[in-house]
PyMOL Python script that loads the backbone (N, CA, C, O; Angstrom):
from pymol import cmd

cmd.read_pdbstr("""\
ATOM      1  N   UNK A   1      76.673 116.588  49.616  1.00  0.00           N
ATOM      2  CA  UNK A   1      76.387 117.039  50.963  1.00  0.00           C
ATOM      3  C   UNK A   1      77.621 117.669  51.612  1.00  0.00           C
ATOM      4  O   UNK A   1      77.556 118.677  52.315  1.00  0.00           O
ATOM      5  N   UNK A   2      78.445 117.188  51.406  1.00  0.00           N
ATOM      6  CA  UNK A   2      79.910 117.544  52.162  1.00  0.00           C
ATOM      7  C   UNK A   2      80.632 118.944  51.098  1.00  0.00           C
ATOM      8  O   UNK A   2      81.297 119.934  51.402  1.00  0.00           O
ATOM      9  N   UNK A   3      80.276 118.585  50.196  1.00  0.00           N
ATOM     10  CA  UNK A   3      81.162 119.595  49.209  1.00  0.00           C
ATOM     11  C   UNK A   3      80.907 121.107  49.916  1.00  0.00           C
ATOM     12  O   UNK A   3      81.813 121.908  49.687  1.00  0.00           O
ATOM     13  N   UNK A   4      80.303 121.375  50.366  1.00  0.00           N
ATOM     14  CA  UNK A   4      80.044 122.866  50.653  1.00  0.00           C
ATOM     15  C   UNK A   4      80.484 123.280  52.250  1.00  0.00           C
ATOM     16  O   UNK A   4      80.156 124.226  52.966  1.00  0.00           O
ATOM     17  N   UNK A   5      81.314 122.208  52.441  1.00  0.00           N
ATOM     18  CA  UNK A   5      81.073 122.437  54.097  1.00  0.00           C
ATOM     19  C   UNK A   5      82.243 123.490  54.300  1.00  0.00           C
ATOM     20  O   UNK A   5      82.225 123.868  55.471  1.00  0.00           O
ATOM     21  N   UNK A   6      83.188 124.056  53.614  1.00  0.00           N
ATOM     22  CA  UNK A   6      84.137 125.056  53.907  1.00  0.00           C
ATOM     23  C   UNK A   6      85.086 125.386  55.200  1.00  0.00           C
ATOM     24  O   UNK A   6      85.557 124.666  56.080  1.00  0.00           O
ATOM     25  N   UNK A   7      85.140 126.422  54.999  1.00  0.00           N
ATOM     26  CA  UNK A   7      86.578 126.972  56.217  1.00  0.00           C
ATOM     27  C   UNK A   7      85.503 127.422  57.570  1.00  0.00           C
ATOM     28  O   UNK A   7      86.211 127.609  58.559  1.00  0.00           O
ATOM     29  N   UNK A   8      84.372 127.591  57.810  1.00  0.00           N
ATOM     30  CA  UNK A   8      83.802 127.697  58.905  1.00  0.00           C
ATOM     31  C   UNK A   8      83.053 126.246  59.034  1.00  0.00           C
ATOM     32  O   UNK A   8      82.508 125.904  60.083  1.00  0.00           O
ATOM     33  N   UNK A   9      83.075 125.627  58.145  1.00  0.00           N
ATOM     34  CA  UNK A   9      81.988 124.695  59.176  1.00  0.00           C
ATOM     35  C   UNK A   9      83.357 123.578  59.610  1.00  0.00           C
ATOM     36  O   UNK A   9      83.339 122.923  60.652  1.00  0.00           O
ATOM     37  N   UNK A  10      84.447 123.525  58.647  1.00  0.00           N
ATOM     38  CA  UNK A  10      85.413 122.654  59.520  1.00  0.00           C
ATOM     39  C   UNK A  10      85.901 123.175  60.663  1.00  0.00           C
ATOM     40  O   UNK A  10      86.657 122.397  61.246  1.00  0.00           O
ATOM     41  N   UNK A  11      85.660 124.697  61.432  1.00  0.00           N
ATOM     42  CA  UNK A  11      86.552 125.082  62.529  1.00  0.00           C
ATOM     43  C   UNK A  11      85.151 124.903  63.609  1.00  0.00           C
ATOM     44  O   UNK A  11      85.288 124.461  64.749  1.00  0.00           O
ATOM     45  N   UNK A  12      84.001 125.263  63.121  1.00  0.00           N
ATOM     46  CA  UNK A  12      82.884 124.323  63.994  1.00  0.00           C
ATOM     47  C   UNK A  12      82.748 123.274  64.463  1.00  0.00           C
ATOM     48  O   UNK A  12      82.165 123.095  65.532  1.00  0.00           O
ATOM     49  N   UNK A  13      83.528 121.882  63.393  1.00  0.00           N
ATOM     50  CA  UNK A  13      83.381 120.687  63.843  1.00  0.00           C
ATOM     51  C   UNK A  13      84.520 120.388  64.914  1.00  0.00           C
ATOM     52  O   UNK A  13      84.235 119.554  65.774  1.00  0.00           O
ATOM     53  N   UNK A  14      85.721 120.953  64.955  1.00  0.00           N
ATOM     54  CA  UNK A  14      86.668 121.024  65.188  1.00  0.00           C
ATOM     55  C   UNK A  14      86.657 121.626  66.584  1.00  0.00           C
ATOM     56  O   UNK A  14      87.486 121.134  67.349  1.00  0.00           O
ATOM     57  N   UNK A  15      85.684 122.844  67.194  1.00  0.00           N
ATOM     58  CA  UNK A  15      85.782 123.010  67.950  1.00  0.00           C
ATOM     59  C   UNK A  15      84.720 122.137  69.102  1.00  0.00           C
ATOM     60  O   UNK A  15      84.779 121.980  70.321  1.00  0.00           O
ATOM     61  N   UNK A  16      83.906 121.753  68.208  1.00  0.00           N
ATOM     62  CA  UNK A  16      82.830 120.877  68.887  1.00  0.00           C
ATOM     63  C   UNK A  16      83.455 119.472  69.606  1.00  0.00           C
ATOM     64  O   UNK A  16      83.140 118.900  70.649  1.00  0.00           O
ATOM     65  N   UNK A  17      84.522 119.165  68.540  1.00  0.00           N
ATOM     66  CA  UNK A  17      84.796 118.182  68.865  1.00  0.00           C
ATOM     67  C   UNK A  17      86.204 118.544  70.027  1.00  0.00           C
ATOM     68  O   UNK A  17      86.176 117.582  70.795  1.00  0.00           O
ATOM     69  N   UNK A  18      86.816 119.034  70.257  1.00  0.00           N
ATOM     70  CA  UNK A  18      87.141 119.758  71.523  1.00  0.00           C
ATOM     71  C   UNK A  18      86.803 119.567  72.321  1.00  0.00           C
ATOM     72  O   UNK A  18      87.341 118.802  73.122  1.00  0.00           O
ATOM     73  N   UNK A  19      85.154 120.497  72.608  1.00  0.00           N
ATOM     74  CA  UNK A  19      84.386 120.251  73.764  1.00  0.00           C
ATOM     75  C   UNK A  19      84.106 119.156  74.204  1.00  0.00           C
ATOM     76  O   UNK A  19      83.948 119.004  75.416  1.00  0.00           O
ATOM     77  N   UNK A  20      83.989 118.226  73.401  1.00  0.00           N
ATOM     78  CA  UNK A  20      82.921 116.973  73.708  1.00  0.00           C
ATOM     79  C   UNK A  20      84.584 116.042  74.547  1.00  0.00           C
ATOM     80  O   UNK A  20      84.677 115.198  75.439  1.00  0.00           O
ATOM     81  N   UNK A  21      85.518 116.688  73.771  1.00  0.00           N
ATOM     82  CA  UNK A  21      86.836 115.175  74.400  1.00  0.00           C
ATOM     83  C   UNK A  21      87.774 115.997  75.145  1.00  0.00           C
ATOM     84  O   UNK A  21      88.473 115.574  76.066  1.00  0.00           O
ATOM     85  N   UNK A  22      87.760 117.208  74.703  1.00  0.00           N
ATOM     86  CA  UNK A  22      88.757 118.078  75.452  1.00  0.00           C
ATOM     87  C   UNK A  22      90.421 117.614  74.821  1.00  0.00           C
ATOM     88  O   UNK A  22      90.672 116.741  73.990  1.00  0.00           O
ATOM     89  N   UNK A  23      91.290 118.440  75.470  1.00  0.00           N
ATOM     90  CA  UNK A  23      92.594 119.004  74.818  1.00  0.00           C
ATOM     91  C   UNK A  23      93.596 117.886  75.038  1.00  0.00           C
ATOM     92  O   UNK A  23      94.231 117.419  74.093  1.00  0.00           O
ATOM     93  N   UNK A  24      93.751 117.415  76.397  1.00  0.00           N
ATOM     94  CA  UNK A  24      94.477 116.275  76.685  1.00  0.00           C
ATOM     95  C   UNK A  24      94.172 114.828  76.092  1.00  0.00           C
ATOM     96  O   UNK A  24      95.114 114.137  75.702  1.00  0.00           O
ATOM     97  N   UNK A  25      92.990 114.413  76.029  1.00  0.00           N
ATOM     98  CA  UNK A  25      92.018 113.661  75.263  1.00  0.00           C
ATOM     99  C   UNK A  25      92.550 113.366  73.413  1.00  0.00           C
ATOM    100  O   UNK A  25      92.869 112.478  72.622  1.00  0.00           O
ATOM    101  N   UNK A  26      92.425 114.249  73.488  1.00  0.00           N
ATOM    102  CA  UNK A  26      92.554 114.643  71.501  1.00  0.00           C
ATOM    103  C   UNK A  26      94.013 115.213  71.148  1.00  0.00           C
ATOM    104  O   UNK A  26      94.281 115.490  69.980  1.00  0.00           O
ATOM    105  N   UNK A  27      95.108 115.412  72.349  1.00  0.00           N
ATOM    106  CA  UNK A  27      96.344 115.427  72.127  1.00  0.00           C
ATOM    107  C   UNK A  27      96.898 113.788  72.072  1.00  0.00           C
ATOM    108  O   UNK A  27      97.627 113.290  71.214  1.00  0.00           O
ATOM    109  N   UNK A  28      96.215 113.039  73.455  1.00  0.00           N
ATOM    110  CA  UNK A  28      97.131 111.567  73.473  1.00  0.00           C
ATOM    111  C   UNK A  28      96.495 111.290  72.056  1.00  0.00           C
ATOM    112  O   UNK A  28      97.287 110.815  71.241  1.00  0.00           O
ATOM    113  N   UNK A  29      95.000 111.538  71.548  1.00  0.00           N
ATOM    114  CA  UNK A  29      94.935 110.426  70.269  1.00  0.00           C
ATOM    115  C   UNK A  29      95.529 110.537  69.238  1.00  0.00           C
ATOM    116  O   UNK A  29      95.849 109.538  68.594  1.00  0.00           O
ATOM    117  N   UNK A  30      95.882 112.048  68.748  1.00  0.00           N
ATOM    118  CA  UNK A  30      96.698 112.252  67.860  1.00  0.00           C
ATOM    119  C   UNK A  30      98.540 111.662  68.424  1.00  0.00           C
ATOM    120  O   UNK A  30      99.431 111.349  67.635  1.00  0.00           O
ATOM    121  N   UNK A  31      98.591 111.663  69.129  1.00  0.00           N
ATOM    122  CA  UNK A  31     100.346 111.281  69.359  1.00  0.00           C
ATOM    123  C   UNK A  31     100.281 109.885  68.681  1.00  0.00           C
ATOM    124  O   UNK A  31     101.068 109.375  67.884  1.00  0.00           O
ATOM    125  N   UNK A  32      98.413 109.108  69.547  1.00  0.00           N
ATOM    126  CA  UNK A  32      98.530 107.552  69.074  1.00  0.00           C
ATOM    127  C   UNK A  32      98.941 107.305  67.831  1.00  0.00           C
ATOM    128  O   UNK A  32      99.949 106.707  67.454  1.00  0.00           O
ATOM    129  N   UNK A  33      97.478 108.169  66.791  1.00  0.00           N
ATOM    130  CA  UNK A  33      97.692 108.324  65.108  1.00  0.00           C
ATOM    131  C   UNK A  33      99.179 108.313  64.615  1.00  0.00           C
ATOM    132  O   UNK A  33      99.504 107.468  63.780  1.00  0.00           O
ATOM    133  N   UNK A  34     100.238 109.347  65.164  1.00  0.00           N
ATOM    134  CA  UNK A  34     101.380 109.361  64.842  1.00  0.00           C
ATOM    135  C   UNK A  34     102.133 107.885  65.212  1.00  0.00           C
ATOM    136  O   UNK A  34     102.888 107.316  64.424  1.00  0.00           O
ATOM    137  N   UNK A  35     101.950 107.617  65.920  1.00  0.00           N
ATOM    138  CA  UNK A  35     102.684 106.223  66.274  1.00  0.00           C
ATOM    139  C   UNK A  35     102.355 104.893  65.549  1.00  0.00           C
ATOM    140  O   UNK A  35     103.157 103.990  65.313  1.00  0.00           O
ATOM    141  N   UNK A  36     100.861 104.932  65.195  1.00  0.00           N
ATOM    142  CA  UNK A  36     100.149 104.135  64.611  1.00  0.00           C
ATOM    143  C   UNK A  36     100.647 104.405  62.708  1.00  0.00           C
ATOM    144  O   UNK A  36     100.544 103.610  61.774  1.00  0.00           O
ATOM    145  N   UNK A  37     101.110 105.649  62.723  1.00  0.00           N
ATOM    146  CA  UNK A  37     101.446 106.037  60.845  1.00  0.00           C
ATOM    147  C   UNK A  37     102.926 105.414  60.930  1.00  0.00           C
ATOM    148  O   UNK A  37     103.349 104.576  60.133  1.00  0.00           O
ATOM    149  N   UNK A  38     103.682 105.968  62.057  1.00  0.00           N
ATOM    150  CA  UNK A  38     104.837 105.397  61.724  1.00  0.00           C
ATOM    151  C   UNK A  38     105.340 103.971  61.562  1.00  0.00           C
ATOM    152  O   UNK A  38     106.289 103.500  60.936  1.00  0.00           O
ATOM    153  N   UNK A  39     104.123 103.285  62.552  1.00  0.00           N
ATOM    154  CA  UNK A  39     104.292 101.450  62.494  1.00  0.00           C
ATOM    155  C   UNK A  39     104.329 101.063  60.792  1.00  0.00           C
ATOM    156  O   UNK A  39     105.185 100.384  60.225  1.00  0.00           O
ATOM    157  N   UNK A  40     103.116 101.724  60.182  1.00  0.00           N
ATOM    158  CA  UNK A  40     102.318 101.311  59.276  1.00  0.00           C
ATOM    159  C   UNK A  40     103.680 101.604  58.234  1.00  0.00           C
ATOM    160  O   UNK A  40     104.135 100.600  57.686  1.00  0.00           O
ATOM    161  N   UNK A  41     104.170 102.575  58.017  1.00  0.00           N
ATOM    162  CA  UNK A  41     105.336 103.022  57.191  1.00  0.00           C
ATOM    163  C   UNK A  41     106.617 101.914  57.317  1.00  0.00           C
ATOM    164  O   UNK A  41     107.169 101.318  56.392  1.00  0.00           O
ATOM    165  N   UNK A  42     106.823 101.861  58.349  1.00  0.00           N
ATOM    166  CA  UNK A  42     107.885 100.852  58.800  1.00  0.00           C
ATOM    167  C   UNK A  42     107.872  99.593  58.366  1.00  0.00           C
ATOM    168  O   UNK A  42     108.738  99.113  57.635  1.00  0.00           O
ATOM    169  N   UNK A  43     106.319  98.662  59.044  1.00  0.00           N
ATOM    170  CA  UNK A  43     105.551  97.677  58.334  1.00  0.00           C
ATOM    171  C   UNK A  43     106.112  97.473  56.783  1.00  0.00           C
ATOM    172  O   UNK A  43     106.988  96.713  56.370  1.00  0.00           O
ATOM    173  N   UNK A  44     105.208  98.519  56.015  1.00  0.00           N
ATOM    174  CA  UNK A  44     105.378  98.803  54.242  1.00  0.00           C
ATOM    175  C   UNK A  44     106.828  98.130  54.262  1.00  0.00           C
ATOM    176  O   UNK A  44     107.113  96.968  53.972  1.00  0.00           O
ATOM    177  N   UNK A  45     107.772  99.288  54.730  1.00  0.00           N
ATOM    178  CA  UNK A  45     108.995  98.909  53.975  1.00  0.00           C
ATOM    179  C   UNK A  45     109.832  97.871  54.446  1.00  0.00           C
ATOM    180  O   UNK A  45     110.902  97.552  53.926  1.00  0.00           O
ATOM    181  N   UNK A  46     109.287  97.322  55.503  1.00  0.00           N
ATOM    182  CA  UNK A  46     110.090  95.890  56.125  1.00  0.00           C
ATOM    183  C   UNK A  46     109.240  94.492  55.061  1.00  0.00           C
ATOM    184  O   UNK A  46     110.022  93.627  54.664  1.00  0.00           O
ATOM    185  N   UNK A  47     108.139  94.369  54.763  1.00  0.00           N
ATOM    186  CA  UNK A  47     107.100  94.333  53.883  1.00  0.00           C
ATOM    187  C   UNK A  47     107.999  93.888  52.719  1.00  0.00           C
ATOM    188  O   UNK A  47     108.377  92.724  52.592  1.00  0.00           O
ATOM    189  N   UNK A  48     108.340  94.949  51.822  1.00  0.00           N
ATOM    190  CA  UNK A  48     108.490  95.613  50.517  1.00  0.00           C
ATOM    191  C   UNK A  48     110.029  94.690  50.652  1.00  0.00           C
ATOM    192  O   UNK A  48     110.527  94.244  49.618  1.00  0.00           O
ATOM    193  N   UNK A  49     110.567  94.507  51.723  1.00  0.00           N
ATOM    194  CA  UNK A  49     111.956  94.433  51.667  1.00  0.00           C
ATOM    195  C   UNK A  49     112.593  93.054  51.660  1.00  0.00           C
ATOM    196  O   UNK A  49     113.687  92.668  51.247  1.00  0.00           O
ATOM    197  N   UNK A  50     111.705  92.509  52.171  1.00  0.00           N
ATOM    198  CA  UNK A  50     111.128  90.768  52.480  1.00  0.00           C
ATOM    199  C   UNK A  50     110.541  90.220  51.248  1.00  0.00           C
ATOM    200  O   UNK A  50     110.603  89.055  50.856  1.00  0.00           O
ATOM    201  N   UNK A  51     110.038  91.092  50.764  1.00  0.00           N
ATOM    202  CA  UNK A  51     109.236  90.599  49.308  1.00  0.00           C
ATOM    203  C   UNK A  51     110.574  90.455  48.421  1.00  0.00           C
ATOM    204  O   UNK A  51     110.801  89.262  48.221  1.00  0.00           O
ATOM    205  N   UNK A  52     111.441  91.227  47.883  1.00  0.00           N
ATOM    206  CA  UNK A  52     112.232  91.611  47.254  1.00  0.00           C
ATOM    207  C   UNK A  52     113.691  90.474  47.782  1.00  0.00           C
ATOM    208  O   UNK A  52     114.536  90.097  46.970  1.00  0.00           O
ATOM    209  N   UNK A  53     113.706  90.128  49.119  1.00  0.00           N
ATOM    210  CA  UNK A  53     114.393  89.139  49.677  1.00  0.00           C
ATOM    211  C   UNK A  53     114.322  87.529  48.611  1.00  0.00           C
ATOM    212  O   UNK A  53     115.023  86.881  47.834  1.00  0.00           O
ATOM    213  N   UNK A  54     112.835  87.510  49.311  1.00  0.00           N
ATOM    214  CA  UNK A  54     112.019  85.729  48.621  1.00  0.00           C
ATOM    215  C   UNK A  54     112.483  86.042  47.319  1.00  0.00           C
ATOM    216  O   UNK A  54     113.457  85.332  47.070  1.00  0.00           O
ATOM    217  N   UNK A  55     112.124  87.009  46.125  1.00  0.00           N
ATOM    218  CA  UNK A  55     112.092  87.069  45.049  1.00  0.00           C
ATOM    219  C   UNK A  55     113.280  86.547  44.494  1.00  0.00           C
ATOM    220  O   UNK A  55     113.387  85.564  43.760  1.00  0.00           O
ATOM    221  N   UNK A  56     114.307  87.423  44.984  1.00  0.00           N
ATOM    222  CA  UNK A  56     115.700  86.662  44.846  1.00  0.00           C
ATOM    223  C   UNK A  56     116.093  85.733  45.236  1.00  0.00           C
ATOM    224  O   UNK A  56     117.217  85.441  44.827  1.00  0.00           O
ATOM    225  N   UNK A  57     115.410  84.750  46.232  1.00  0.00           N
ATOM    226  CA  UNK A  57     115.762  83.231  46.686  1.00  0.00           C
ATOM    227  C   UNK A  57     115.350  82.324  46.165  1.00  0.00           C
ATOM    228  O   UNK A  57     115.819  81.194  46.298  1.00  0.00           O
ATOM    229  N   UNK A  58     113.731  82.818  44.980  1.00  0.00           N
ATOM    230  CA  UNK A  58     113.074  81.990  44.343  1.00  0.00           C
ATOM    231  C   UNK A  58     113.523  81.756  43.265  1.00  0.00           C
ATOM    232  O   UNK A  58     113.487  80.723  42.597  1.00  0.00           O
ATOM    233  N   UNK A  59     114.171  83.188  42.981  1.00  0.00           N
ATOM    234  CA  UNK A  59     114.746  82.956  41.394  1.00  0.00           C
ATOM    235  C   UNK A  59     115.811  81.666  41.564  1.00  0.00           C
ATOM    236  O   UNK A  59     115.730  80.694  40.813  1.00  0.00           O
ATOM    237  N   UNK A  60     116.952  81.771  42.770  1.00  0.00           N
ATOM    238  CA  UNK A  60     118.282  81.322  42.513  1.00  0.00           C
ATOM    239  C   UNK A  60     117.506  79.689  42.629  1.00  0.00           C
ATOM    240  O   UNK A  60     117.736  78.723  41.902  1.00  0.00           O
ATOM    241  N   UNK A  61     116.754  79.755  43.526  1.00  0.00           N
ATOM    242  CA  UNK A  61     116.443  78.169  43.410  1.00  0.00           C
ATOM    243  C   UNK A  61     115.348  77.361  42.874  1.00  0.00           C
ATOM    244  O   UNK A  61     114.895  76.348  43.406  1.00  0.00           O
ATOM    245  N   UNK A  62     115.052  77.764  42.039  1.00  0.00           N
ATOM    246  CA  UNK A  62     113.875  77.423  41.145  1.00  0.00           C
ATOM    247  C   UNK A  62     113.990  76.372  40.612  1.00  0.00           C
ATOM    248  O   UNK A  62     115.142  76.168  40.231  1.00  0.00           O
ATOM    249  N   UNK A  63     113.191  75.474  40.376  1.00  0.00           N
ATOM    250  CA  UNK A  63     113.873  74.074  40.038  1.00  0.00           C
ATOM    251  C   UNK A  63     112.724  73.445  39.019  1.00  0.00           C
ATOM    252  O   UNK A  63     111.866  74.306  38.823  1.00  0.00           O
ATOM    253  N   UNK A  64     112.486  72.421  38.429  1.00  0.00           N
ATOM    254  CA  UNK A  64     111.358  71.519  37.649  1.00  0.00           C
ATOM    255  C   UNK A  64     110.998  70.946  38.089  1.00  0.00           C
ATOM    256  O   UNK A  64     111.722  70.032  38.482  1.00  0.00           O
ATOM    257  N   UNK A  65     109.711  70.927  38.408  1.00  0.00           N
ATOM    258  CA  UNK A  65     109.278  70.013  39.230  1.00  0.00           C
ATOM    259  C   UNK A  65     107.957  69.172  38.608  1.00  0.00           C
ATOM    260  O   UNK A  65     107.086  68.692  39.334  1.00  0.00           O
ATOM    261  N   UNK A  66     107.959  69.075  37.114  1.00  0.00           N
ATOM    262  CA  UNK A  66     107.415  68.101  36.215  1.00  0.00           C
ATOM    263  C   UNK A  66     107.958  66.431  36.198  1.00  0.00           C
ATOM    264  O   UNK A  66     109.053  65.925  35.955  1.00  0.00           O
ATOM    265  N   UNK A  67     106.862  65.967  36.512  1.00  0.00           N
ATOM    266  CA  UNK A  67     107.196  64.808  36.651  1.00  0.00           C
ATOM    267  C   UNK A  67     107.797  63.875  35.738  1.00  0.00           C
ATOM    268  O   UNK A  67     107.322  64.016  34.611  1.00  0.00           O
ATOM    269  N   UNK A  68     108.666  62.976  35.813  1.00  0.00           N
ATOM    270  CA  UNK A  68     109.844  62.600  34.853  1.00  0.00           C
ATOM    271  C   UNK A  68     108.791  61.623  33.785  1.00  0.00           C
ATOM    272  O   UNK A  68     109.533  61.160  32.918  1.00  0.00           O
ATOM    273  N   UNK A  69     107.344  61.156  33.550  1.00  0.00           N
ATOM    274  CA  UNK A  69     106.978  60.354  32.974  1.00  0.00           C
ATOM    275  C   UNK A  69     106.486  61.797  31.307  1.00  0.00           C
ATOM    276  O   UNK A  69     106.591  61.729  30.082  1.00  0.00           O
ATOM    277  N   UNK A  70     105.967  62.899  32.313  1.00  0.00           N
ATOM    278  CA  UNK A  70     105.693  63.432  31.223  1.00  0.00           C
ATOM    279  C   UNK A  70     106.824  64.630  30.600  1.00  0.00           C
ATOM    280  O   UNK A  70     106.638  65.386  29.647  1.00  0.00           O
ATOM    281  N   UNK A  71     108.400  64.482  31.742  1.00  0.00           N
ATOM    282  CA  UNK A  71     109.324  64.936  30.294  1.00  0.00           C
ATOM    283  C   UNK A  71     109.585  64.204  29.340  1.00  0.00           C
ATOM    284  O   UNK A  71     110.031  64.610  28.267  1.00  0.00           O
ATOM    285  N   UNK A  72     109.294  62.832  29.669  1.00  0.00           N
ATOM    286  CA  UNK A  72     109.780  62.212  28.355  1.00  0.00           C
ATOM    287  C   UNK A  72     108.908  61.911  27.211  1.00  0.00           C
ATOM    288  O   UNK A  72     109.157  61.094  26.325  1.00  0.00           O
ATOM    289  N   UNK A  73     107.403  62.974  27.361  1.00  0.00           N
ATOM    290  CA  UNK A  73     106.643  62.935  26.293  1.00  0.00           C
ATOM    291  C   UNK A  73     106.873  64.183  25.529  1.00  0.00           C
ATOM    292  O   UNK A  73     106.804  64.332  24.309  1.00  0.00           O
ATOM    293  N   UNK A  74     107.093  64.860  26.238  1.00  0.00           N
ATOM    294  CA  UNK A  74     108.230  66.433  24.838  1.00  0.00           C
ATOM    295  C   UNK A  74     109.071  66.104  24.418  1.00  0.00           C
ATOM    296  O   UNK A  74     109.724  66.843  23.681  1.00  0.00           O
TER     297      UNK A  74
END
""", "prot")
cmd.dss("prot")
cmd.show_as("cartoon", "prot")
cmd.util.cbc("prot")
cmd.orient("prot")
């Protein structure tokens, strides 16, 4: 259904949707979108960076935590 919709029917929807919200309208939401991509990016790599934090705290302190009745059955 969508595959055929081309370079005129996206400047149709585009202008329709204009009319219906107008210029100031559909400028603040896009600024929002931008603000809302940059959280999301930021998020990721504060995310990504924290992960990579634990990883290295888990390694250094990793410990056995098998209970002493059944090391002494190996």
């Amino acid at each position: 259904m969508l595959n055929n919709i081309g370079l005129p029917g996206l400047l149709l929807i585009a202008v329709v949707v204009l009319v219906l919200f107008g210029r100031g309208k559909i400028s603040s939401l896009m600024g929002e979108v931008g603000k809302g991509i940059t959280a999301f990016k930021k998020g990721v790599k504060d995310g990504s960076e924290e992960s990579d934090e634990l990883d290295d705290k888990t390694g250094d302190s990793a410990k056995d935590v098998t209970p002493n009745d059944e090391k002494d059955k190996v």
